[in-house]
N, C-alpha and C positions, 0 to 999 in steps of 0.2 A: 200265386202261392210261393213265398218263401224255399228256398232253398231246405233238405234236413240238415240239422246242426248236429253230432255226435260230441256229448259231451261227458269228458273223461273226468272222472274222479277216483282215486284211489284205486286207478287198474282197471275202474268199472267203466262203460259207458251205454248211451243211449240215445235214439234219432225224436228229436224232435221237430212239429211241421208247423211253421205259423202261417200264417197270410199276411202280408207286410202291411196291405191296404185295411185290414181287420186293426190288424196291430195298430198303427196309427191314429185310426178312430176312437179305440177304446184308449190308447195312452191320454190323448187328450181329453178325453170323459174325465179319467181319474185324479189328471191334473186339476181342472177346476173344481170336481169335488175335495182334491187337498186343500183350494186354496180356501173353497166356503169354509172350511171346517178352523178356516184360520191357521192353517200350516205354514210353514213359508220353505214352499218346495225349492227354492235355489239352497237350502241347507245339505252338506254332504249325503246325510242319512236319504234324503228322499230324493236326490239328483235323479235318479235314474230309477224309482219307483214306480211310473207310471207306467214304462216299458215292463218292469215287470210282474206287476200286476195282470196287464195286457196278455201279455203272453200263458203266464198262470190262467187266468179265465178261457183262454181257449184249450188247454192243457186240461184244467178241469171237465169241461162241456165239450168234448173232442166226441157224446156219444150222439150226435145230432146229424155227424158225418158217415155213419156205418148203420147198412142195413142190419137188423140181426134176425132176419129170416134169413138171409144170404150165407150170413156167419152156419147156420144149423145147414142147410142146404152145400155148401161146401165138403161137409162130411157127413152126407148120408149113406150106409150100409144095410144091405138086407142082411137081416139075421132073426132066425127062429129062436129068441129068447123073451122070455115072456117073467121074467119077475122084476120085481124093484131095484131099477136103477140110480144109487143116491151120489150125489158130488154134494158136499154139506162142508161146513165151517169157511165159505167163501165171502174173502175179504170185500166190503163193499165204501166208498168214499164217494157222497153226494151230495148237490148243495140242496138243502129248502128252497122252495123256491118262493115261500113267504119273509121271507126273513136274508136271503142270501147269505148264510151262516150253514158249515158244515154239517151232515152227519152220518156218521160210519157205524160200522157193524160187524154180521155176518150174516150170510143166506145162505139157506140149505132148501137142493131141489131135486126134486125124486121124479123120473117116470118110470111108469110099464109099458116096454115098446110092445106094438103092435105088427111086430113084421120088419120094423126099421129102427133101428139105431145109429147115434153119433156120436162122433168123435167129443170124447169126456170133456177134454178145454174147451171145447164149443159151446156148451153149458155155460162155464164161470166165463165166457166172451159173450155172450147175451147177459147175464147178470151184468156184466163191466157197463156195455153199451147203454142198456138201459140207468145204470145208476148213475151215469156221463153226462148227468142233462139237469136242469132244473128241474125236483122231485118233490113231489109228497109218498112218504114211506107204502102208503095203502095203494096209490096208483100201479106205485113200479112194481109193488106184489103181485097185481093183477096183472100188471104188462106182460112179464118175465113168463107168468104161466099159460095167457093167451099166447103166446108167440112159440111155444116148445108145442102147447097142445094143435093150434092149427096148423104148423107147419111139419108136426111127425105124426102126428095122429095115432097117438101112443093110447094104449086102455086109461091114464090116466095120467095127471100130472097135481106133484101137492109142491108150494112154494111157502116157507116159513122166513121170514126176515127178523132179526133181533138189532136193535141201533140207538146207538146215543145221539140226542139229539141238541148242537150245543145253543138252540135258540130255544132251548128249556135250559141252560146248565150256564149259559155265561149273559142270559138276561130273564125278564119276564119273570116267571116264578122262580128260578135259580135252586131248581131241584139237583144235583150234582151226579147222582148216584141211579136217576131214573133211566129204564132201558124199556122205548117201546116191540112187541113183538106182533108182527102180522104176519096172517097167515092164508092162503086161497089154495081149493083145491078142486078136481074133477073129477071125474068117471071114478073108477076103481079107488079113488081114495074119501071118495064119499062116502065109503062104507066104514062103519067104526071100527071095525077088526082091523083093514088097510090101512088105515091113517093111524092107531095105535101102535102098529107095526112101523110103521113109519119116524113116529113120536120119539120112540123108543130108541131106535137107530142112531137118530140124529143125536140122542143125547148121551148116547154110551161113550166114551171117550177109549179107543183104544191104545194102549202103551208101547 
């Protein structure tokens, strides 16, 4: 594993981790698929392309490396609270993994703990982890909720995904404006009342 690199921009930075031997392999994947494609990668623009593409791909798929029951488990607390817990409008960036073409969104996810509670970012760090990987939007709906509800054991878990998907937007049908929305839920929000309640929440916007 590569060294982290911190890399500054505009006052900002951040650590990123490659694998040099990862790196490598896929640089030269991308080269040859430049060259099928009829590129002629000794041109300025794509000299160094393939490296960063490389690196990008691992950057994207970075969720294959983190458990995310560990993530939940890291910050569990006993706490006697017993109503809807919501972390909602969480930013999600994932690739299809039909199409290897992006697509983003947001997810909003609610439990009712049952005796235990976690740390709020641990929630939108399972969302991250899971949408880090090659994805179908319905899998990772179900992942996100199987993973909060077996490892808190909360009365219930409900998980709504909204996402653009751009291997519908920049091929195939070329729907521009289309936003698929999924949805999985459990115990306590199986009930219509719960999950109404829930509906609702997520979509009130406050100021």
């Amino acid at each position: 594993m590569g060294s982290p690199k911190i890399i500054d921009s505009n006052g900002y930075g951040r650590y990123e981790e490659f694998d040099e031997e990862v790196t490598e392999k896929l640089s030269q994947n991308y080269k040859n698929i430049l060259e099928i494609i009829g590129e002629d990668i000794a041109r300025e623009g794509l000299d160094k392309t393939p490296v960063r593409v490389a690196k990008s791909m691992q950057f994207l798929l970075q969720g294959y490396k983190t458990d995310p029951v560990e993530i939940l488990k890291s910050a569990m607390f006993k706490e006697d609270y017993r109503q809807m817990v919501i972390v909602k409008d969480i930013e999600i960036y994932s690739m299809c993994e039909h199409h290897l073409l992006p697509f983003f969104g947001k997810a909003h996810v609610a439990y009712i703990p049952n005796g235990t509670i976690t740390g709020l970012s641990k929630i939108a760090r399972v969302v991250d982890v899971f949408a880090r990987r090659l994805q179908v939007q319905e899998r990772m709906t179900t992942q996100i909720k199987d993973c909060i509800q077996d490892t808190l054991h909360p009365l219930g878990v409900a998980v709504v995904i909204e996402a653009q998907h751009l291997c519908m937007q920049m091929r195939g049908i070329e729907k521009q404006h289309s936003i698929t929305t999924t949805s999985d839920f459990t115990g306590a929000f199986q009930k219509d009342a719960t999950r109404g309640e829930f509906i609702k929440l997520i979509s009130t916007r406050f100021s």
